[in-house]
N, C-alpha and C positions, 0 to 999 in steps of 0.2 A: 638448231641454229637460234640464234638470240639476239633481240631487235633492242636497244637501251640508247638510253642518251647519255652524251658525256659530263661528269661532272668534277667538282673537285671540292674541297671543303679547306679552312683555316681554322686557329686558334689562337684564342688570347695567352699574352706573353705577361702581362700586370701578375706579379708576388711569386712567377717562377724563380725572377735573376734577383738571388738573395745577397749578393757580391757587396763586399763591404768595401771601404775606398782603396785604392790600393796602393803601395806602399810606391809605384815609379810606373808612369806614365807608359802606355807602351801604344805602339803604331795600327792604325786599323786600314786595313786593303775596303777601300770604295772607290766604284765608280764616281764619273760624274754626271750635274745634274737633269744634263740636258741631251740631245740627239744632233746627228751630222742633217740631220734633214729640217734641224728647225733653224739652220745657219743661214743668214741672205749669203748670198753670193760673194766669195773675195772676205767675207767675215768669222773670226776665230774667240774662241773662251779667251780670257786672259786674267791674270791675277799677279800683285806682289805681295798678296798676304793682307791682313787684316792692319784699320793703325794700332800699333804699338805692338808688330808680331815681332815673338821672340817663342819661337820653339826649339830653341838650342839645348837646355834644357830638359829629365823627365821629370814632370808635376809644374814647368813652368807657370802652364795655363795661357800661353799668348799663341795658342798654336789654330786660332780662326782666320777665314779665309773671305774677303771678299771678293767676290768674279765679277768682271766686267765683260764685255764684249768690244771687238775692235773690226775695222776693215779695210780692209789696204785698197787706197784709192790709185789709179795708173795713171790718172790722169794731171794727178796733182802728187804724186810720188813720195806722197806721206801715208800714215794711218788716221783713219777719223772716226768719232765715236758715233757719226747719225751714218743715214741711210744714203744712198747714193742719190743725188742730184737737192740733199739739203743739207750740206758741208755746214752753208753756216747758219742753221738753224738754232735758235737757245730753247727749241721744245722738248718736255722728254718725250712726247710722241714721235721724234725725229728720230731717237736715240738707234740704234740697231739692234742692243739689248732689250728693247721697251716692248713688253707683253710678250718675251721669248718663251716657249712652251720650260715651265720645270717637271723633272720625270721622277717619281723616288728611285734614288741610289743605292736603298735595302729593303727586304723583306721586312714588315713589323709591324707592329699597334701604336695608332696613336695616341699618345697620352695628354698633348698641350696641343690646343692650335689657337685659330684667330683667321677670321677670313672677310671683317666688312668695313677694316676702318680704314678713312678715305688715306689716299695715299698725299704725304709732302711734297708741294710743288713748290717749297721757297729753300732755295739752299742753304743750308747749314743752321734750318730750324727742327724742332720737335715739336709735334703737334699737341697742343693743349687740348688736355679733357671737358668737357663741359663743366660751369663751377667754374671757371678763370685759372688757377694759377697749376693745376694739375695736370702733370703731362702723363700723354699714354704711353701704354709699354712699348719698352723700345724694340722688341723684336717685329713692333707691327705685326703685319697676318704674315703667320709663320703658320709651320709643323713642326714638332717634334717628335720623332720615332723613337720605339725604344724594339733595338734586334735581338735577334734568340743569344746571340753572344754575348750581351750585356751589356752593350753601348747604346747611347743616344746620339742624336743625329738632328740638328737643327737646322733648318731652311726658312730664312727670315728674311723680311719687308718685300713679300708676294704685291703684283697690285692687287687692290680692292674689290673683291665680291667675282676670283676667277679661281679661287679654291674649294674644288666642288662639295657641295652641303652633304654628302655621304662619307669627305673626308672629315672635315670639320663642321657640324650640326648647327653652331652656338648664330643665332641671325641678331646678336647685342651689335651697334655699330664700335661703341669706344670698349676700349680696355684699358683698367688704368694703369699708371707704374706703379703706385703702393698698395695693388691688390693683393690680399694677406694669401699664406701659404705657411706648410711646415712640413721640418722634416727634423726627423728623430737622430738621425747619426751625424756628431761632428763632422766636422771640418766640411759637409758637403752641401748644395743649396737646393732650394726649394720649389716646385713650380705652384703658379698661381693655381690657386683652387678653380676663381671663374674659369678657365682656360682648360681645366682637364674634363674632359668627356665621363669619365668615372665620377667624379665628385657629383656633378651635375647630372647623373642617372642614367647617362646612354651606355649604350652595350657597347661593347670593345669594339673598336675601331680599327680593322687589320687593313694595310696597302701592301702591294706584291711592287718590289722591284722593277722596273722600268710603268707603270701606270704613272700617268698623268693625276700633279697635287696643284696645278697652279700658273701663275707666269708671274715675270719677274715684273714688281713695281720698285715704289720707295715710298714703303709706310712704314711709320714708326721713327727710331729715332735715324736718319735718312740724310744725307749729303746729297744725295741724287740715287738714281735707276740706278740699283747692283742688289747683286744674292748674296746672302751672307751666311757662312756652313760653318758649322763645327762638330766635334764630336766630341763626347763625354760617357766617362763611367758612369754606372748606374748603381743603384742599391735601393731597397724595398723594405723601409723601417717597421713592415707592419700594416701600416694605414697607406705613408705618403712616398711617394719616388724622392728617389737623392739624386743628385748630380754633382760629383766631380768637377775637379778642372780639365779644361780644354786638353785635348790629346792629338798626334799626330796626325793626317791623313794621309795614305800612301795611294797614289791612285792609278785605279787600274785599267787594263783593257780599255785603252786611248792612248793616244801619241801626241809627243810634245815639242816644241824648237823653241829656238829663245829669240827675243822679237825684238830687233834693232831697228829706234827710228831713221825713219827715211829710208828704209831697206825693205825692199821685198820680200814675204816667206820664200824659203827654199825648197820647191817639191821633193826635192831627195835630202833635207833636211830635219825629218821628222824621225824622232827616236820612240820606239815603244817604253810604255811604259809599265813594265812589269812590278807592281811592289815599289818605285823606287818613288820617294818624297823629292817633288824638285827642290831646288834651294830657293828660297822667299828673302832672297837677299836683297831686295834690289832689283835685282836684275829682270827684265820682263819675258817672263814667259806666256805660251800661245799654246793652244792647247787643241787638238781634234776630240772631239769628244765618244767615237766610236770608236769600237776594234774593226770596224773596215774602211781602209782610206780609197779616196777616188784609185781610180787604174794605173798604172803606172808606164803598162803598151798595149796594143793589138795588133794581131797580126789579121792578115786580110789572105782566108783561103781558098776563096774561090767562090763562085756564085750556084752553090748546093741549096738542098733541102733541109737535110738534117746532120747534124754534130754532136758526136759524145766527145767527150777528154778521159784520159785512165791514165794514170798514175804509175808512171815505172821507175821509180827507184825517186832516193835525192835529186833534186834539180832534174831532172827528164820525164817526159810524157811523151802519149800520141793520145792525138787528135784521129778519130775514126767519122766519116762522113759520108754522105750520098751526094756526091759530087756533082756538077754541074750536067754532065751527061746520066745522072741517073746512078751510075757506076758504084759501088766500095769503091774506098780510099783511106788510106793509112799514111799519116804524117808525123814523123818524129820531131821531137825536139828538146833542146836545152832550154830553160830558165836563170839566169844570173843575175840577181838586184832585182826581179822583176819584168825583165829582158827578155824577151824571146829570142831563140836561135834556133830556125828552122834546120833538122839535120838529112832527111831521107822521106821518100814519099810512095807510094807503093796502089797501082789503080786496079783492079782487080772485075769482078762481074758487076750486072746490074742487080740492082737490089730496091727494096719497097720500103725497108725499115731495117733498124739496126741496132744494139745493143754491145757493148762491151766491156771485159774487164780485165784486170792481172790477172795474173795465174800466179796465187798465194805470196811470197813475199820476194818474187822473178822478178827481172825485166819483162817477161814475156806477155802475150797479150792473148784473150781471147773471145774471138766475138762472134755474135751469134746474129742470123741477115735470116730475115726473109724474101728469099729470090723472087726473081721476075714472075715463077711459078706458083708463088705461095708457097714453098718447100719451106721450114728451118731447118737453117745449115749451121752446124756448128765446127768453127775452124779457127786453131794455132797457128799463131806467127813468131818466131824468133825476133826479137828485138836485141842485136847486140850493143855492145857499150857505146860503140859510134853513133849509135842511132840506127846503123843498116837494120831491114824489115826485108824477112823472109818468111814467105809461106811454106808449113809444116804440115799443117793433117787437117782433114775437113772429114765431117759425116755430114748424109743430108737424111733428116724427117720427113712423116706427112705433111700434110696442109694444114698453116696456120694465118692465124690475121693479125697477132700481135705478140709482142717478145721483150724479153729484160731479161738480165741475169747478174750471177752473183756469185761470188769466188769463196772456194772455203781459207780459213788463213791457216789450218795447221793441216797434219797430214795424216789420213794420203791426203794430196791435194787436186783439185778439181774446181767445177762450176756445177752451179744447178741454172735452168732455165723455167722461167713461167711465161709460158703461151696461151693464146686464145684458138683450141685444137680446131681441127675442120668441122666438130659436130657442136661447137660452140659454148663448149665449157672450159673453165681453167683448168689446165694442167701443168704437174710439175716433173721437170725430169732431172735427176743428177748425172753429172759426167767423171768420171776419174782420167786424168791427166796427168800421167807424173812428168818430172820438169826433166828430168834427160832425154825422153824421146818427144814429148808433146803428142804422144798418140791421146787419140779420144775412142773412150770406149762406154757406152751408156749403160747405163742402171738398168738389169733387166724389170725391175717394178717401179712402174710412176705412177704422180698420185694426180686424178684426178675431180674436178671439184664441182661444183655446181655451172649452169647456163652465165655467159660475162659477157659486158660488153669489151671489146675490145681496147682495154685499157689495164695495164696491168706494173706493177710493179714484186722485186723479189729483192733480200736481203738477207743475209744468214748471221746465225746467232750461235755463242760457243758457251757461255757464259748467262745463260737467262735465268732469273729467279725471284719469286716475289718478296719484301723486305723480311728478313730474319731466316729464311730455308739454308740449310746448305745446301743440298743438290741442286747441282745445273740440268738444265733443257739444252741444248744442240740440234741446231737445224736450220729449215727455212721458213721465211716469213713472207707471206706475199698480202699484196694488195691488190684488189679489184674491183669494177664496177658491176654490180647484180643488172638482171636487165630492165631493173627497174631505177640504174641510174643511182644506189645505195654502195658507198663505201663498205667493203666488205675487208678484213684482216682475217690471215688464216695462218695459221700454224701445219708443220711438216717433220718430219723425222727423218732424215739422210744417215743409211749407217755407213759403214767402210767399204760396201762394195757400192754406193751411189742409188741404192735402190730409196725410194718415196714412200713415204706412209701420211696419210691425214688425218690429225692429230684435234686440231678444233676450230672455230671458226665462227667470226661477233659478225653483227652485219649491225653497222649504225643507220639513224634516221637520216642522217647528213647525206644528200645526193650531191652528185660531182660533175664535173665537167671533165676535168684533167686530175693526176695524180702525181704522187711520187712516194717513195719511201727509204727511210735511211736507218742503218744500227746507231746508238750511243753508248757508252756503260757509263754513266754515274755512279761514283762509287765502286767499281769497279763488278757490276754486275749488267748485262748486256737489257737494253732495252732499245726499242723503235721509235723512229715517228713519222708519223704520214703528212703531206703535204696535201692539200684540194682545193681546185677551184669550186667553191659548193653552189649548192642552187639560188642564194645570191649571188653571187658572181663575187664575193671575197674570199681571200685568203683564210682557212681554216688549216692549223698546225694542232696536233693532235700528239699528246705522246701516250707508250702503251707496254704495259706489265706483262710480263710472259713468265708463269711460275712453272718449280721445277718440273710438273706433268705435263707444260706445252700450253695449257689455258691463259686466252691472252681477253685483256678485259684496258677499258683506256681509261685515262687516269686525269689527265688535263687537258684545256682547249684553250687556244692562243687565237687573235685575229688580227689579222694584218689591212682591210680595207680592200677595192675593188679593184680585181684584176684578171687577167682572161688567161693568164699562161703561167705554169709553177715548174720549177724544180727545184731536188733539196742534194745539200751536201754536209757530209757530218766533217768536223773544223777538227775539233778535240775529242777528247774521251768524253766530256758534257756538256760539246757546243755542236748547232747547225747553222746551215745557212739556208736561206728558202729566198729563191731568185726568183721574181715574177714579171711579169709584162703589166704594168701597174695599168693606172685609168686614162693616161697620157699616151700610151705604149710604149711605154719606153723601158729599160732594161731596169728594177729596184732590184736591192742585196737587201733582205733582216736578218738580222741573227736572234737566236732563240738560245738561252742557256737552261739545259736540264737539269734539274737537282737532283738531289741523289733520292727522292721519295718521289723524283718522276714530274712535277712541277714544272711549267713552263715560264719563262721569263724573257721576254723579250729584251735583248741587249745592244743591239745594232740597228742602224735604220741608213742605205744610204743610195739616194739615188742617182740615177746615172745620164747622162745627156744622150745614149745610145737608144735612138727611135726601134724598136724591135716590129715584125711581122709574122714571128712566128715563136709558140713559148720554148723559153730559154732554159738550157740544161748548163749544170754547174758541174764540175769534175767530181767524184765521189770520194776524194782522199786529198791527204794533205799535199802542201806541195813547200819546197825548199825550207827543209826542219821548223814549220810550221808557217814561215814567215807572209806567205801568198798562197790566194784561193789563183785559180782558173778557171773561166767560163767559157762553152762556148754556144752562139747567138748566131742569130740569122736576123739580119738588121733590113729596116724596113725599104733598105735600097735591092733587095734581094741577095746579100753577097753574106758570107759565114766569116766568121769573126774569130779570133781566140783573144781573151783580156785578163788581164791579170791586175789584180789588188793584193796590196797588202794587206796582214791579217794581222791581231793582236788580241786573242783570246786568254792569254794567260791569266791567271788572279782571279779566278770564279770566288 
């Protein structure tokens, strides 16, 4: 067994991208710059383009974007640019955009930045350098990234001294506009020497995708409080970076409506936005800046314990729960636009805990209870197209204290279970189920593992391999807690008759509170990730390598801030979601996107008005051909809940 800490490493990108100018302009997929959680209330991104845009054009060069912020007042049935109750304020402290968190929108090194010149409070000036007639550069404290693709990526007139000195080092206050610079390839421009980290001696300066580079001012050459983006080719003469003219942005994974004054946004007027470049005609667009929008319904089902959601097909699900009397309970439904349609409900014995899943790519459902007894019981239920819920086949186990399970997707098809057995170690069992009769018939070898507390997570793998192998791993992966309160990840081998083998098994320094775990493939090779309330009481997101022998070792750590209740759901082929009981208790959605070398990046942030009392479980699978997650909570009036958001993951 193997006790390590998790780590991850970067590297510099400066004289990889040797890309000479290019002959026609072409579109880059980015996010944008900011999170659903740094929005006030009733407030939205918004942009008509930069002055003098014109990216109709490829190699135009007019294709820069300036972002405002806007918020629709009810009271006064317009949009206004400050905060609520200072309409008519002339401060940019009033502004609603004023010190909005900016987040990077790419992985990359920074090459240019500028973090301490004071910011323009006179409109429609440029601030002079010291010396009198010299103005500073007009990008003010900006950043400049340059990504593994070959594009740069400008984020300019940050305020003053909130760009953290690990992103940009340089503590000069001014910067001028005619500070010298060169670059060796026609037709392309230059950045200032003062301004690059490399000329000036620091080591390469990598930001990951969603960290935090700043908030938004108005330094430099500045009309008011706005961020100003663009993106440009790159090329590496040798010595000095080139930059191209400005190039398209297409922007991703957020949602967009077009914003008519004196008009209300429309809840059900938000369009994802996949790839697609709005039109900067003019016209005012609004912008959510996350792939998870608020809820769109709830349903209210009763005043239980606990709730899983499982996934049966397009548009339908059941909600499986320990109902108000103690009891199983199974409740079908449809989904349409985000809708709920309750169809069928099915109450069954008492139970202590509960666990549920498909059965391979059925409607059928199968969940595993630990009775009034302590028994694990494993039982099939028919779920027909109606929604009707009919009970099929049960077996009942020894005595356990804890249960999860986890469905194979190809065939034969079955579940495996991970318990906390009566003698107090993890164990794993497979089940074979085939989908015509739903009989259950268990693996005569299970694998059992070391002493656990009674916290367990299980997730199967078809596809696992570390970067460059061809052979796959196939099996299970579980999670648990040692009884010394240590995250532990284990590997399993399930062959075709459901029998268990154990395979290998990390135990981190990270102690836990609570867990969860979910599959991903980036790239289209199967990988995990774990979810923990850890011994600080924050969010730790963990992803984790499992090569072709079943050896799993983790690769990256994410953090999300203090919270007491987790679970996780995988969105896509390289997205999750990690649902928590934040420091308010109240119900948070993030999304984490996986790269394909396992990398975590935080992409979504978005919190919910839902008071929680108890941690929140998220459905395990997608739900209506990607569009909406499902969760279901136990809200802090004691009653269980099902909620639905949209999603909009696309465009990693």
């Amino acid at each position: 067994m193997r006790h390590h800490h998790l780590v991850s490493a970067a590297a510099t990108l400066t004289g990889l991208v040797t890309a000479t100018l290019p002959d026609a302009a072409h579109a880059r997929s980015i996010r944008l710059w900011t999170r659903a959680d740094a929005l006030p209330a009733d407030t939205y991104v918004t942009t008509t383009g930069h002055v003098g845009y014109d990216c109709s054009a490829p190699g135009s060069g007019g294709c820069a974007v300036d972002f405002q912020a806007l918020r629709w007042d009810d009271d006064s049935g317009q949009w206004s640019t400050n905060v609520d109750g200072a309409e008519n304020s002339t401060s940019y402290s009033d502004r609603v955009l004023w010190e909005m968190p900016v987040y990077s929108p790419v992985d990359g090194e920074v090459i240019s930045c500028w973090r301490r010149m004071p910011d323009d409070f006179v409109e429609g000036d440029e601030i002079n350098c010291p010396g009198g007639d010299e103005l500073c550069a007009g990008s003010g404290n900006h950043v400049v990234i340059l990504t593994p693709e070959g594009d740069t990526v400008l984020l300019a007139h940050m305020r003053a001294d909130t760009i953290p000195s690990w992103v940009c080092p340089f503590d000069d206050v001014y910067l001028y506009d005619d500070e010298g610079g060169s670059c060796g390839i026609g037709g392309m421009e230059w950045l200032r020497d003062a301004s690059r980290p490399d000329v000036q001696g620091y080591a390469p300066i990598m930001v990951e995708a969603g960290q935090f580079i700043g908030r938004v001012g108005t330094s430099g050459a500045s009309s008011g409080p706005h961020l100003h983006m663009h993106v440009k080719p790159y090329a590496w003469d040798g010595a000095n970076h080139c930059l191209g003219p400005t190039e398209p942005m297409e922007f991703v994974q957020s949602f967009v409506q077009e914003r008519i004054p004196g008009v209300a946004p429309d809840p059900d007027g938000w369009t994802p936005l996949e790839s697609d470049e709005p039109s900067y005609d003019g016209t005012k667009y609004m912008f959510w800046p996350d792939p998870i929008r608020p809820g769109v319904d709830n349903v209210l089902l009763g005043g239980g314990t606990l709730v899983r959601t499982v996934d049966t097909g397009t548009d339908t699900g059941v909600a499986v729960q320990r109902n108000e009397v103690g009891a199983l309970e199974l409740d079908s439904f449809e989904i349409s636009d985000g809708v709920f349609d309750m169809l069928d409900s099915y109450e069954s014995v008492a139970i202590k805990d509960v666990a549920a899943t498909r059965l391979g790519w059925t409607r059928d459902v199968v969940v595993a209870y630990r009775n009034a007894a302590d028994d694990l019981v494993v039982r099939t239920w028919d779920v027909a197209a109606d929604g009707q819920i009919s009970s099929v086949d049960l077996e009942t186990y020894g005595d356990i204290s804890a249960v999860d399970i986890a469905r194979t997707t190809s065939l034969p098809y079955g579940v495996v279970t991970a318990i906390v057995n009566g003698s107090g170690r993890l164990q794993v069992d497979g089940f074979a189920i085939p989908t015509g009769s739903l009989t259950i018939t268990r693996g005569s070898v299970k694998g059992v593992g070391a002493p656990s507390q009674p916290k367990v997570g299980v997730t199967m793998v078809k596809h696992a391999s570390a970067e460059g192998e061809t052979d796959d791993f196939e099996g299970a992966v579980t999670a648990n807690l040692d009884t010394g309160g240590h995250l532990v990840v284990s590997t399993w081998t399930v062959d075709d008759d459901f029998d268990v083998g154990a395979v290998d098994s990390y135990t981190t320094i990270a102690t836990a509170s609570q867990l969860a775990i979910a599959k991903t493939s980036p790239d289209y090779r199967d990988m995990v990730v774990t979810a923990i309330v850890n011994g600080a009481g924050e969010l730790q997101v963990t992803s984790w390598e499992i090569d072709a022998s079943g050896q799993v070792q983790p690769v990256d750590n994410a953090f999300g801030g203090a919270t007491s209740g987790v679970g996780l759901a995988s969105m896509s082929a390289d997205d999750v979601i990690v649902s928590v009981r934040d420091s308010g208790n109240a119900l948070a959605m993030l999304g984490f996107d996986v790269l394909d070398d396992g990398g975590l990046r935080r992409n979504a942030t978005l919190p919910t008005a839902t008071p929680l009392s108890a941690p929140p479980d998220v459905s395990a699978e997608l739900w209506s051909s990607d569009e909406y997650g499902v969760a279901g909570v136990r809200t802090s009036a004691g009653n269980l809940r099902l909620l639905s958001f949209p999603l909009n993951f696309y465009g990693d």
